[in-house]
C-alpha positions as CSV (number, residue, x, y, z in Angstrom):
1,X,-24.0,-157.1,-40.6
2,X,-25.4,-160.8,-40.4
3,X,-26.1,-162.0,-43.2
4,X,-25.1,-164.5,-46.1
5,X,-23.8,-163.8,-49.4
6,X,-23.0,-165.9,-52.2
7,X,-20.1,-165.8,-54.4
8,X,-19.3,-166.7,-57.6
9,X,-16.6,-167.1,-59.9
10,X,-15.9,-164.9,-63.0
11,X,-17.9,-168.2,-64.5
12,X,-21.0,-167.6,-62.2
13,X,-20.7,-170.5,-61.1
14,X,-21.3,-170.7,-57.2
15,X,-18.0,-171.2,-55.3
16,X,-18.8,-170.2,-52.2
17,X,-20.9,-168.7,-49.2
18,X,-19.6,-165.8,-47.2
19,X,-20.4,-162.5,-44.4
20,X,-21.8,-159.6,-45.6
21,X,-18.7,-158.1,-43.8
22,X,-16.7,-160.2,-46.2
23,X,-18.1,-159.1,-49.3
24,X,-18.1,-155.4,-48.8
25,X,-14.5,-155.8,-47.9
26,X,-14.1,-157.7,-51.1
27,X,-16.3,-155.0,-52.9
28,X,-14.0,-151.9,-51.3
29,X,-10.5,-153.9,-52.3
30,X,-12.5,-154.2,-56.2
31,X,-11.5,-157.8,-55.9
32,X,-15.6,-158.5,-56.8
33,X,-18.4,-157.3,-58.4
34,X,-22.0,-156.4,-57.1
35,X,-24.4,-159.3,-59.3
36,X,-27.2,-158.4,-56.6
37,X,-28.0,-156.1,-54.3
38,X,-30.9,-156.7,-51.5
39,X,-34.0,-154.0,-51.9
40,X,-33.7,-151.4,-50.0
41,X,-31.4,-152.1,-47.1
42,X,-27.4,-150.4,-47.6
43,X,-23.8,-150.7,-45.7
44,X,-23.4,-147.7,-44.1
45,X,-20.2,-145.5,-42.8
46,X,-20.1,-141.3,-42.1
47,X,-18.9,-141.3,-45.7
48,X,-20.4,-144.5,-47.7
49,X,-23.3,-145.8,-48.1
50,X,-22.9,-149.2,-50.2
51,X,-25.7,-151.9,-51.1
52,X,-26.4,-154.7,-48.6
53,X,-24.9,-157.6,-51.0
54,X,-26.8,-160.3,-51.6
55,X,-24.3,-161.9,-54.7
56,X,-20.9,-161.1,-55.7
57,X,-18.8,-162.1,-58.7
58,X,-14.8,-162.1,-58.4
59,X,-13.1,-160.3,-61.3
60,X,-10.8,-162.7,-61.6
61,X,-11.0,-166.4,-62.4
62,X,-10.6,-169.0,-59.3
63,X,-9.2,-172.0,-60.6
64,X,-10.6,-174.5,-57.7
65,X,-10.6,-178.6,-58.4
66,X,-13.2,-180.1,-58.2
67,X,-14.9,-180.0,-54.9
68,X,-16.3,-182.4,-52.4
69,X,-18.1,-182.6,-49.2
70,X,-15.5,-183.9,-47.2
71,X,-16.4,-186.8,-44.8
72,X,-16.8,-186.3,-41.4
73,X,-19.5,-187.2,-38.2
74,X,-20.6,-183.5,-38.5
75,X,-21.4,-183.8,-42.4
76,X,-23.0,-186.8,-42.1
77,X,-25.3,-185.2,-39.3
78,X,-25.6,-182.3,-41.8
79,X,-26.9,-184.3,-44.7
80,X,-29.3,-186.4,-42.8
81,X,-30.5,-183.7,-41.5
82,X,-29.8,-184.3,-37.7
83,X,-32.4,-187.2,-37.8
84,X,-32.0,-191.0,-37.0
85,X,-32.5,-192.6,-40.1
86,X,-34.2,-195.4,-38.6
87,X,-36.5,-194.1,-36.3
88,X,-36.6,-190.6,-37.2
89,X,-35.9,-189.0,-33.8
90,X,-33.8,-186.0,-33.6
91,X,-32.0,-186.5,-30.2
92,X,-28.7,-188.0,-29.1
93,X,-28.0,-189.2,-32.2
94,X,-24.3,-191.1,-33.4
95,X,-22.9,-192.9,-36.8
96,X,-23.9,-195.8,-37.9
97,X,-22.4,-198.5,-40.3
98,X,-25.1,-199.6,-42.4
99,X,-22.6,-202.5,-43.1
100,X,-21.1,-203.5,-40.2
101,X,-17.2,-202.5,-39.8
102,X,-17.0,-206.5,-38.9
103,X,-18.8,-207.5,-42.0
104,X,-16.0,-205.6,-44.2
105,X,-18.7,-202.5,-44.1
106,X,-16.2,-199.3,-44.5
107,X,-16.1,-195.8,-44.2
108,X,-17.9,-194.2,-46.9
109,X,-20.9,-191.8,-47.4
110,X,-22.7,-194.4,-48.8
111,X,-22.5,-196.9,-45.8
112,X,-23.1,-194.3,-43.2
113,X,-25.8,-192.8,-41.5
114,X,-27.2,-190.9,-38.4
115,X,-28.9,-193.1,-36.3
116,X,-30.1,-192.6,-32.6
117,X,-28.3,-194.0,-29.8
118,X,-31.4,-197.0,-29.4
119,X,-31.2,-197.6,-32.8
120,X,-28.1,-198.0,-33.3
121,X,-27.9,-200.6,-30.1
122,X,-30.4,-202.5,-31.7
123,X,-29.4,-203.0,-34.8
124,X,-25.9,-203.9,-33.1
125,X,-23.4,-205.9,-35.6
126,X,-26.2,-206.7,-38.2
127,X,-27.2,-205.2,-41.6
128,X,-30.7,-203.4,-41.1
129,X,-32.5,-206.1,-43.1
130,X,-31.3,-209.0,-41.0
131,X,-32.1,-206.6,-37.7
132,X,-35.4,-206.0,-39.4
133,X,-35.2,-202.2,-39.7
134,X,-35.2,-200.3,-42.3
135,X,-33.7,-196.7,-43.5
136,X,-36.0,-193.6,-44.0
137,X,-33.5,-193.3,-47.2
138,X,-30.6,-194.2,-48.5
139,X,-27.4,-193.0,-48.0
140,X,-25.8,-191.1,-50.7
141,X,-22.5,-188.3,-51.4
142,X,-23.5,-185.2,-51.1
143,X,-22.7,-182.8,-53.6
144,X,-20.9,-179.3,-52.7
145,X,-23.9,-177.2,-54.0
146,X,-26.2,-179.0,-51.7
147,X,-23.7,-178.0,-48.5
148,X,-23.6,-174.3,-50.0
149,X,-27.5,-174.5,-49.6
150,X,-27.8,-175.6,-46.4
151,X,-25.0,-174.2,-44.5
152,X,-26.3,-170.6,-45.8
153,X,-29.7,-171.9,-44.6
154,X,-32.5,-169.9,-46.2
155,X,-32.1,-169.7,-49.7
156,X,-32.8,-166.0,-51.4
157,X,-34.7,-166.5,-54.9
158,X,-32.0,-164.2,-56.3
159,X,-29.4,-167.2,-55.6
160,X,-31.8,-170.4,-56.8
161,X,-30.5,-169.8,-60.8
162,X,-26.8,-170.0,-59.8
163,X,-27.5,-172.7,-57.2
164,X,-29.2,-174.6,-60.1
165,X,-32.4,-175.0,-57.9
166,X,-34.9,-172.7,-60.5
């Protein structure tokens, strides 16, 4: 049963990603409903035959704070798309602080970035400009929609109107 499905609140407004496992389980305990079904493919068991979900609804209402991409090396990676934002290699890559730790640069999404081990060596303890490098783009929060997208990785049309991407 691989496979993503997206979830949704009793809003319809997307709250998560999860296994098709997971969502017939959710479907069989009526804790969701079906919103889509994928054409022509089914769940299967000697006694059931159930659609292969492709979105689900919970029945009841998920109050959930706002959300936000936490911070971390591996979201960072994620966001810059495993690619040195310098050079634009995709090997051996590490954090760097756009401005410098030393300089009073902190830890925030909008002062790091993915940058190749070379680099990152060369730009050392300087800002890009003074190092005379400059960034493929700039660094930015992501939003929680955007890591839905991507950690479900291919995108069904059926999921673009709740993902806001129509």
């Amino acid at each position: 049963m691989n496979g993503h499905v997206l979830v949704l609140n009793q809003d319809y407004s997307a709250l998560t990603v999860c296994s098709v496992e997971r969502a017939v389980i959710l479907i069989h305990l009526q804790k969701v409903h079906l919103v889509e079904a994928a054409d022509e493919r089914y769940v299967r068991s000697p006694s059931t035959k159930l659609p292969w979900p492709s979105i689900v609804r919970l029945k009841e209402y998920a109050n959930v704070p706002y959300k936000r991409v936490m911070l971390s090396r591996k979201n960072v990676l994620k966001r810059d798309q495993n690619t040195c934002q310098y050079c634009g290699t995709q090997g051996n890559l590490t954090i760097d602080h756009v401005v410098p730790k030393s300089r009073g640069g902190r830890d925030t999404w909008e002062n790091l970035v993915a940058a190749c081990v070379t680099c990152n060596n060369r730009k050392g303890d300087q800002t890009p400009e003074e190092a005379g490098m400059e960034l493929t783009r700039q660094p930015f929060r992501p939003s929680y929609v955007m890591f839905l997208r991507d950690f479900a990785g291919e995108v069904h049309d059926t999921w673009k109107p709740y993902l806001f991407l129509s």
